[in-house]
N, C-alpha and C positions, 0 to 999 in steps of 0.2 A: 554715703552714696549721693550722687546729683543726677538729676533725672533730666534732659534736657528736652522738650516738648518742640513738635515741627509748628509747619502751617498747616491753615491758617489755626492755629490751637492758644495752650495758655495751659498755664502749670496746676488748669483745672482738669485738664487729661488725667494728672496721676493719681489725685485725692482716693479711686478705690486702689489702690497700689499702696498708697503710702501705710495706712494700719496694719496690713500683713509683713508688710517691712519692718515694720516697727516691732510686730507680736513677736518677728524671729529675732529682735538684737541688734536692729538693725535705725541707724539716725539715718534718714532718708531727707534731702533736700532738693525741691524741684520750683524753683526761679523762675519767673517770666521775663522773658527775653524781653529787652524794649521795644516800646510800643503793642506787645499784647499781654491780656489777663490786666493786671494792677499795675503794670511798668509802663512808667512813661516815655515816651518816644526820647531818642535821643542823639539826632540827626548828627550824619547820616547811615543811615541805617544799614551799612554794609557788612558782607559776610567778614572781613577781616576787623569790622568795630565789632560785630559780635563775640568774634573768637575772643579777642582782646577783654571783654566786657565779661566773659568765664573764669578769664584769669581773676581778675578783679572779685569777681566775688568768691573764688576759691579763698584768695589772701584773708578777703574782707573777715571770711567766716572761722578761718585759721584753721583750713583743714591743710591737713598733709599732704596720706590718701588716702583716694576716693575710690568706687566702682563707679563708673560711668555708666546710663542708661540712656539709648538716643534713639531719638524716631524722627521720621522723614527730615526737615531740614536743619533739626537738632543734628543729626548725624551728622551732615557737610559741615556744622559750626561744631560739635562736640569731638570728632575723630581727629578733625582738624587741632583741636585744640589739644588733644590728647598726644598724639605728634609732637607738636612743639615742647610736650613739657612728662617726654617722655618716663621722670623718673614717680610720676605723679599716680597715672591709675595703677591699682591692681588688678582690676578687672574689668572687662568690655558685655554689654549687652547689648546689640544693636537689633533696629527694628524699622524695616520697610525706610531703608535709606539708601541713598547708593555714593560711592566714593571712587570713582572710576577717573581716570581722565577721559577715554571716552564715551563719558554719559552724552544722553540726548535730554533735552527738556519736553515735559507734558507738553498736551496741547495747553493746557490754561497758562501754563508758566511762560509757554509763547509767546501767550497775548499778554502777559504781564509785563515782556521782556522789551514787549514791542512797542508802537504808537498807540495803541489799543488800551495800554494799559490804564490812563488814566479815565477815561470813561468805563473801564472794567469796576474801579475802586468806587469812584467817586457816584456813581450811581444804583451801586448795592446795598438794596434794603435790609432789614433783619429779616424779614419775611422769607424774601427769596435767600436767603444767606441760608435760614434755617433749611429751606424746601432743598436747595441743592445736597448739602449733606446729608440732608436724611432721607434722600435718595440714592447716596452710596453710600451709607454706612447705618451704624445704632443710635448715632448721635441725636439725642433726645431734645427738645424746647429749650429744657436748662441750659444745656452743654452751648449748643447753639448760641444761647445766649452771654455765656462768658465769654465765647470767640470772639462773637462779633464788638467785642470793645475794641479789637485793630481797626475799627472803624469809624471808632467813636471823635475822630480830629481830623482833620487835614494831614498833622506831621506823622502821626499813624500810618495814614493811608499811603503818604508818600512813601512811608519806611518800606509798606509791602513794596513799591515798585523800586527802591533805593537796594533791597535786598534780591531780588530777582536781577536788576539786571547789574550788579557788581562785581560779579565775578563770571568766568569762564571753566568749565569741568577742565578744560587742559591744562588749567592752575595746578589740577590734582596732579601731574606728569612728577611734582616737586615732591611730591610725599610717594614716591613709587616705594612698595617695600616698606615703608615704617609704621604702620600698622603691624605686619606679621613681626618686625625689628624688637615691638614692644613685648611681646615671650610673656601675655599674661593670658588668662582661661578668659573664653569669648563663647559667649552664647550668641546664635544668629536665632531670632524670637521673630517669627515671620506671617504674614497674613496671608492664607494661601491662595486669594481670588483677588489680589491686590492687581489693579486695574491702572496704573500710577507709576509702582516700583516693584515689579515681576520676580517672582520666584526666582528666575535665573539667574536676578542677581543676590540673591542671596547663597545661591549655590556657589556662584562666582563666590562672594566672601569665604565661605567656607574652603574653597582649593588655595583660596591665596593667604587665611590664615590656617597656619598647620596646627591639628589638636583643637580647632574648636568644634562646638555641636551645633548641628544647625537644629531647631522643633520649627515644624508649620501649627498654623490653628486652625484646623476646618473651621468652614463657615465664617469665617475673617477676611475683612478686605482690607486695603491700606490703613485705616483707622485702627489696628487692631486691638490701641488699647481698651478705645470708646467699645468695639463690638466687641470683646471677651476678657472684661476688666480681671473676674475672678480668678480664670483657666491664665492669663497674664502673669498677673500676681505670685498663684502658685506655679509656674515656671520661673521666675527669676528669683525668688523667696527657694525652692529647691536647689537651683543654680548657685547663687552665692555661698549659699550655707555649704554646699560644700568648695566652693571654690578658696573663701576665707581666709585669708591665713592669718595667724596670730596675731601679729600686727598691725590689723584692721579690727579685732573684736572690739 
C-alpha cells in the first residue's frame, strides 16, 4: 500500500493508520512528498514533478502493486499518477479530494495562487499555523507541528506556491474516464462537514466510478484522517481485506 498525504500535512497524517494496516497483512508506505514532513524540497515543486517523484519511489522501493490511499492534494498528484501507470494499483481509496476538470480553488488556494501568496507563506508562524487547524479540525500541537516543517526554508515555502499555482483543474479534461478505465474496487472515505472538498464531490466520484462504495464519517471535516484516525483505519483495514486479491497478499 502507499498512502499519499495532501496539504499542508506530511506522512505524519498516517502513523495512527499504518499499525492496523500492518495487524491485517498489510506493508503500508506513506512518503513525504518534497518539501514537507522529512523531505527535502526539491524545486520545483510542481504537480507533474510530484507525480513523476511517485513513480520514482514506486521503482526505488520495487513495488509492483500497490493499493493507493489519497487525501486532499495527494489525490490531484496520486490519481494522477495512478492513470499514467494504469497496470499498477489494485485498488483506490480516495479521501476529501477532488479530480474534476471543472474544480474551483479554496478561498486560501486563491491567495496561494495569487500575488498574495508570498506574504501568505513567508509570514506564518507555527503559532498561528497551529491556531488556524485546530480551528478546523483535531489537529493537535504535535501534528501541527510536524506540518509546519513546509515552512521550515524558503525552497519549502516556495514549493507551497510552486504547487498551487502549477497546474490548472482543466488539465484534468486529459484523464476524462481513466479513473473509472482502471476496473479496480474504490472506496470513497469522506469527511462529511468538509468545508474545503464537499460531499458532492464525493458523490460525483462515486457515479463516475461504477461499483465503488462511498462511507462519510460523522463529525469529520476535511482532515478526516487527523479527526477520526481509528473509525479511518478500520474502514480502509475492512475495505482492502476484502478487496485483496491474491496477488497482493
Amino acid at each position: 500500500m502507499v498512502l499519499v498525504h495532501g496539504y499542508p500535512e506530511s506522512s505524519h497524517m498516517w502513523q495512527p493508520v499504518l499499525e492496523p494496516l500492518a495487524a491485517a497483512g498489510f506493508r503500508a508506505l506513506a512518503p513525504d512528498l518534497a518539501g514537507f514532513g522529512d523531505s527535502e524540497a526539491d524545486p520545483p515543486g510542481t504537480w507533474e514533478r510530484h507525480v513523476e517523484a511517485l513513480e520514482r519511489f514506486r521503482a526505488q522501493q520495487g513495488l509492483d502493486r500497490v493499493a493507493l490511499v489519497v487525501h486532499d492534494w495527494g489525490g490531484l498528484i496520486g490519481l494522477r499518477w495512478a492513470c499514467d501507470h494504469p497496470d499498477v494499483p489494485w485498488a483506490l481509496v480516495i479521501s476529501d479530494t477532488g479530480f474534476f476538470p471543472d474544480g474551483r480553488w479554496h478561498g486560501l488556494a486563491e491567495a496561494m495562487r495569487s500575488d498574495q501568496g508570498e506574504q501568505l507563506v513567508d509570514t506564518m508562524t507555527e503559532e498561528n499555523f497551529a491556531g488556524m487547524l485546530g480551528g478546523i479540525s483535531s489537529i493537535g500541537p504535535e501534528a501541527a507541528r510536524e506540518y509546519f516543517k513546509a515552512f521550515a526554508d524558503e525552497p519549502r515555502r516556495r514549493g507551497q506556491l510552486e504547487l498551487y499555482r502549477s497546474g490548472e483543474f482543466s488539465e484534468l479534461a486529459a484523464f476524462d474516464g481513466k479513473l473509472a478505465q482502471l476496473g479496480v474496487p474504490t472506496l470513497i472515505l469522506w469527511g462529511a462537514d468538509d468545508a474545503f472538498a464537499p460531499i458532492a464531490g464525493a458523490e460525483r466520484l462515486q457515479r463516475e466510478l461504477p461499483g465503488s462504495e462511498l462511507v462519510v464519517l460523522d463529525g469529520t471535516g476535511h482532515f478526516v484522517v487527523d479527526d477520526a484516525p481509528e473509525r479511518y483505519a478500520e474502514q480502509v483495514v475492512r475495505f482492502l481485506t476484502r478487496a485483496r486479491p491474491d496477488t497482493a497478499r
